[in-house]
Structure formats: structure tokens, C-alpha cells
VEXDRENTI-207426 format. One record per residue (C-alpha): x, y, z; residue number from 1; residue in one letter. Coordinates in pm, 1 decimal. Layout:
// residues N
REC | X | Y | Z | NUM | A
...
***
This chain:
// residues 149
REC | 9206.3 | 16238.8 | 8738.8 | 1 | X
REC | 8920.4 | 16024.9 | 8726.0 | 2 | X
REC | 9046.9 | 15847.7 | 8450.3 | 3 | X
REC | 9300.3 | 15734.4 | 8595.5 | 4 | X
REC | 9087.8 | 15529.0 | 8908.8 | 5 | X
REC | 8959.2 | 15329.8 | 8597.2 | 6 | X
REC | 9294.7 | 15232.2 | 8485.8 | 7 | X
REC | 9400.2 | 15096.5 | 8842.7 | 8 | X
REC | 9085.2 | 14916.7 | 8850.8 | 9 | X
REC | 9126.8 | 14729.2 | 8543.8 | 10 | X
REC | 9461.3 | 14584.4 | 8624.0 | 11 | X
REC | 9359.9 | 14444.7 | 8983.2 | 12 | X
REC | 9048.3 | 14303.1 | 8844.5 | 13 | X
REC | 9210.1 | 14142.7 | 8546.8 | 14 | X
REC | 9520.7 | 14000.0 | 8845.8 | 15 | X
REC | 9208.5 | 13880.1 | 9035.3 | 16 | X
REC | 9014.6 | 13669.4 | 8754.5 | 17 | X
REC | 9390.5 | 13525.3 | 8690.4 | 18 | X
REC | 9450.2 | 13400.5 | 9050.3 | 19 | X
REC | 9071.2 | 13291.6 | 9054.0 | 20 | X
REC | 9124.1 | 13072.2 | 8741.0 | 21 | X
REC | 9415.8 | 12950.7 | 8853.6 | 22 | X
REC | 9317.4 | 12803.5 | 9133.7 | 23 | X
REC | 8997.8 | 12673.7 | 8972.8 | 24 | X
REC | 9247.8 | 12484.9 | 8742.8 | 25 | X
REC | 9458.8 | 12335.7 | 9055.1 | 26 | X
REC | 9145.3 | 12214.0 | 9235.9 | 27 | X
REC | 9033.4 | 12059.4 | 8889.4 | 28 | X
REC | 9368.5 | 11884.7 | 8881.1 | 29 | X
REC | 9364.5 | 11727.9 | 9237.9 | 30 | X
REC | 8987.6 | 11623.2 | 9159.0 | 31 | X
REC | 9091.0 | 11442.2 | 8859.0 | 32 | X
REC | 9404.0 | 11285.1 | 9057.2 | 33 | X
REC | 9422.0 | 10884.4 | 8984.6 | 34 | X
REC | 9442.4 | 10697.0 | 9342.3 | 35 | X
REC | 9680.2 | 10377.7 | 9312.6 | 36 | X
REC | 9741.0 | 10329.9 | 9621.0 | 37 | X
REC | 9527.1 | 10029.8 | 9655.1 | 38 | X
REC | 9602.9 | 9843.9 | 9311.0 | 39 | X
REC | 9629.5 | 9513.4 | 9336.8 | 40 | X
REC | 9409.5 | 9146.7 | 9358.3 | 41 | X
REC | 9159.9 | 9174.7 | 9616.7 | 42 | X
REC | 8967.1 | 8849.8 | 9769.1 | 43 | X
REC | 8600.8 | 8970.1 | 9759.6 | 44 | X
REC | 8312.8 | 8835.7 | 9946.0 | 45 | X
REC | 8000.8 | 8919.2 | 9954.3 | 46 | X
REC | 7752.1 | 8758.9 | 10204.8 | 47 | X
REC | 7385.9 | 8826.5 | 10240.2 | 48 | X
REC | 7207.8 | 8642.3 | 10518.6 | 49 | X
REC | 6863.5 | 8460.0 | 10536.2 | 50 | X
REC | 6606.2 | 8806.5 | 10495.5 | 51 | X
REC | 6229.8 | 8802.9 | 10391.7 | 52 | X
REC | 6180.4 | 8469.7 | 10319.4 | 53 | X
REC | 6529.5 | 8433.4 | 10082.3 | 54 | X
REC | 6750.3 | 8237.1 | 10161.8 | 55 | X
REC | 7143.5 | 8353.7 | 10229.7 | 56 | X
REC | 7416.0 | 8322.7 | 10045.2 | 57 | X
REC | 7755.5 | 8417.5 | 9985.2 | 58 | X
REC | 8022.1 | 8531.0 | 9687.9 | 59 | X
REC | 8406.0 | 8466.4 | 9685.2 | 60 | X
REC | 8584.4 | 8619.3 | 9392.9 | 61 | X
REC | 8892.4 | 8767.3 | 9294.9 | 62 | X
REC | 8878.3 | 9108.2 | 9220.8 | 63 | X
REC | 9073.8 | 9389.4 | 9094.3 | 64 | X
REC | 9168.0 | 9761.8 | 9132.4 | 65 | X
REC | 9353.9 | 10001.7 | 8867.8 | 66 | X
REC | 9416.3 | 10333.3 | 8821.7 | 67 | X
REC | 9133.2 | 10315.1 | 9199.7 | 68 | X
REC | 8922.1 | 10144.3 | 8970.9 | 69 | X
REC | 8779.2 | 9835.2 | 9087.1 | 70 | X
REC | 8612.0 | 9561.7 | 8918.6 | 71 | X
REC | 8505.0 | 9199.1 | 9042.9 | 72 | X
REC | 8300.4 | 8992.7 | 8872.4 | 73 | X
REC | 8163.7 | 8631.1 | 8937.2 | 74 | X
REC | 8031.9 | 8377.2 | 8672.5 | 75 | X
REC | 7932.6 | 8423.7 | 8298.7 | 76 | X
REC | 7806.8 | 8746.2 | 8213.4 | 77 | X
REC | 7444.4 | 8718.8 | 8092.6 | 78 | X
REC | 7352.3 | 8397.1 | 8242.4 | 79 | X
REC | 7162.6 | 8298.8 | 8586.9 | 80 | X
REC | 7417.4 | 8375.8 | 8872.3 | 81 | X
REC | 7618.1 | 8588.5 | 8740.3 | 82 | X
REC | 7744.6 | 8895.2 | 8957.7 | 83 | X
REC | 7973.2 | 9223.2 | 8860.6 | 84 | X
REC | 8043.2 | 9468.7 | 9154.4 | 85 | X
REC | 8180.3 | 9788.1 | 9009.9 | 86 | X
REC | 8320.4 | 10160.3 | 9103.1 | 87 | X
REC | 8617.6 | 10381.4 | 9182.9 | 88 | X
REC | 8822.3 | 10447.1 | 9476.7 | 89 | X
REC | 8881.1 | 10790.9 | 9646.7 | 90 | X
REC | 9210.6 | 10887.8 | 9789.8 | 91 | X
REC | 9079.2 | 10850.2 | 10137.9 | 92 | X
REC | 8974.4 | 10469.1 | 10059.8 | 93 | X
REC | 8592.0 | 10579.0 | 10041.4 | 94 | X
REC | 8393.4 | 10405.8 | 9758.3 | 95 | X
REC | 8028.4 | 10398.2 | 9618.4 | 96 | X
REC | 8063.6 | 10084.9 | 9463.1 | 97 | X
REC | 7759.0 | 9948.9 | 9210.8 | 98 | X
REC | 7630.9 | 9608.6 | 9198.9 | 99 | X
REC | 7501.6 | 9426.8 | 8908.6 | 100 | X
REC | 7379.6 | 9056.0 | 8889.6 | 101 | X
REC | 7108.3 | 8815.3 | 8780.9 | 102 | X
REC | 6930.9 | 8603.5 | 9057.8 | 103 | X
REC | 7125.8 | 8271.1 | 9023.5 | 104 | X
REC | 6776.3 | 8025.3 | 9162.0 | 105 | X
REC | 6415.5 | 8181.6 | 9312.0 | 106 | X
REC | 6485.7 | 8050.5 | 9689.6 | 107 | X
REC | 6821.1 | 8271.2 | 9712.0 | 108 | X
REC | 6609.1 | 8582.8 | 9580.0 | 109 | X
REC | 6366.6 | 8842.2 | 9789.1 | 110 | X
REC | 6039.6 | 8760.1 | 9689.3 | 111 | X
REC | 6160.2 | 8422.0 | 9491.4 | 112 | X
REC | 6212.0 | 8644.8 | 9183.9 | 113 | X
REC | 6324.9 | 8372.4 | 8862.4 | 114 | X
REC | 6681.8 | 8285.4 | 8787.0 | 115 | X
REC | 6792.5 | 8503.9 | 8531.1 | 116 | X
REC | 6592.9 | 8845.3 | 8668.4 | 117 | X
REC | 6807.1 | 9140.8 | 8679.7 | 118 | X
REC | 6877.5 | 9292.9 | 9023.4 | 119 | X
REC | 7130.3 | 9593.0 | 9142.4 | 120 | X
REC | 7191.0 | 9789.4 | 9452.8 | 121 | X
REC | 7500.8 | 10036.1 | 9580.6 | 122 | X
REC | 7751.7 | 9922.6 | 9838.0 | 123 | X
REC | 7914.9 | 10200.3 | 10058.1 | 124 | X
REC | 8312.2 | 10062.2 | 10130.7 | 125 | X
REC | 8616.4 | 10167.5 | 10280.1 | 126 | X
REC | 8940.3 | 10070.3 | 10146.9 | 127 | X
REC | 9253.6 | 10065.1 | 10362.9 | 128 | X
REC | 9639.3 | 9956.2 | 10208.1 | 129 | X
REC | 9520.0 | 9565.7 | 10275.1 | 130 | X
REC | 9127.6 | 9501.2 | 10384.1 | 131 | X
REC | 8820.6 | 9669.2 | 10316.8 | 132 | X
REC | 8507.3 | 9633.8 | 10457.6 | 133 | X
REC | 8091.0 | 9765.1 | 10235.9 | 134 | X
REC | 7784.9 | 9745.9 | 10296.6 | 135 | X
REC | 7429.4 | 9678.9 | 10098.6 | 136 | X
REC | 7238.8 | 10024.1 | 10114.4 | 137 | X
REC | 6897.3 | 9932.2 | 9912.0 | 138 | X
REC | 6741.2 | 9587.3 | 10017.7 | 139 | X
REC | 6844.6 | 9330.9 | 10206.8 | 140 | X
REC | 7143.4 | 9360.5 | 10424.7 | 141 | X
REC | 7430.4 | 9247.8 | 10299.2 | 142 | X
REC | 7785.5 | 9259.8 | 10387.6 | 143 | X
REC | 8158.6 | 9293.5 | 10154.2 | 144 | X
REC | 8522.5 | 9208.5 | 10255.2 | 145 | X
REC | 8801.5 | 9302.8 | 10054.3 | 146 | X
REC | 9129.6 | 9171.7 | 10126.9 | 147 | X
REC | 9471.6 | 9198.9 | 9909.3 | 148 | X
REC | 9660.8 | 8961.5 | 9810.7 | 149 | X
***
């Protein structure tokens, strides 16, 4: 008779690692969902104004976003100026973008670092079906607007 507990036991304990798993897999499979809701050419610009003793500027570029992955990119890769702004899309239009550049001339640059010095920060964005709007989150403030074409 007490066999027999042990045999019940076994069953609902195997039918409750199965459900677990199963739903492990599902939650895996929405995490790993591709967003294209917002694919398309995007008009980018990024403005930073006037902030400890650099001078402002601003970026217009054409961007793009596929498969929720975006990618924009100003000037030639590798010279002074040049600007990449990189990162993915979640389904609620949330993004952690990354931005990568080299100061373009010393005036334009926080603490008149040379052209050609590397410089990055993170931009926190929001993504709707036609605009978006980031900000700068390390260094000086600066401000993105994405609109679709």
C-alpha cells in the first residue's frame, strides 16, 4: 500500500516538470519574437546644445529599422565626424539605443577633445508607428527625433 503513494507521485511530478517546460519554452518564444512593426526609413536627428564650454551641434541622417533593428549612420566610418547610432526595438517601441562616433573638430567636443577621438554614450527612445523621440543618458544632454518616411 505504500508503494503505491510512490507510483501516484511519480506521474504528477513528471505532468508537472512537462507543463513547467512548456511554458518555459513559450515565454522563450515570445522573448525571441522579431518586432516589424516599425520597419521602414526613419529621418534621424540628433541635436546636442552648447554644454561645458562645447559648442552645439546637430545630425540629420537617414536611418533604418529591420527585423526592430535599427541602424543610422552619418559620414565615413573611421574618419573625423563620423557617427553610427545603433540598437533594437521592443514590441512596445522602447529602445536602448548605442552611440558610436569620432569628434568631427575640438570646439564641438566636451573638453575640446581632437578630431578623430573616439566617444560613445546610450540613448533611451521610444518608437511609435511614425515618430520617435531619445535622449543622451551619459554626458551632455542631447536630444533624438525619429520620423518615418
Amino acid at each position: 500500500m505504500q508503494n503505491s503513494r510512490y507510483v501516484l507521485c511519480i506521474p504528477a511530478a513528471f505532468l508537472l516538470l512537462l507543463m513547467t517546460s512548456s511554458l518555459m519554452i513559450t515565454g522563450m518564444a515570445r522573448a525571441d519574437e522579431v518586432v516589424r512593426q516599425f520597419d521602414g526609413t526613419w529621418d534621424t536627428i540628433v541635436t546636442c546644445p552648447n554644454s561645458n564650454g562645447a559648442l552645439g551641434f546637430s545630425y540629420h541622417f537617414a536611418s533604418t529599422i529591420r527585423d526592430g533593428v535599427f541602424h543610422g549612420e552619418k559620414g565615413d566610418k573611421g574618419k573625423p565626424g563620423w557617427f553610427q547610432l545603433d540598437g533594437k526595438i521592443l514590441k512596445d517601441g522602447s529602445a536602448r539605443l548605442y552611440a558610436d562616433g569620432l569628434v568631427g573638430a575640438a570646439p564641438f567636443a566636451v573638453g575640446q577633445r581632437p578630431a578623430g577621438t573616439q566617444y560613445g554614450f546610450h540613448v533611451a527612445s521610444t518608437f511609435t508607428d511614425s515618430s520617435g523621440t531619445g535622449t543622451r543618458l551619459e554626458g551632455r544632454p542631447c536630444s533624438v527625433e525619429f520620423t518615418k518616411k
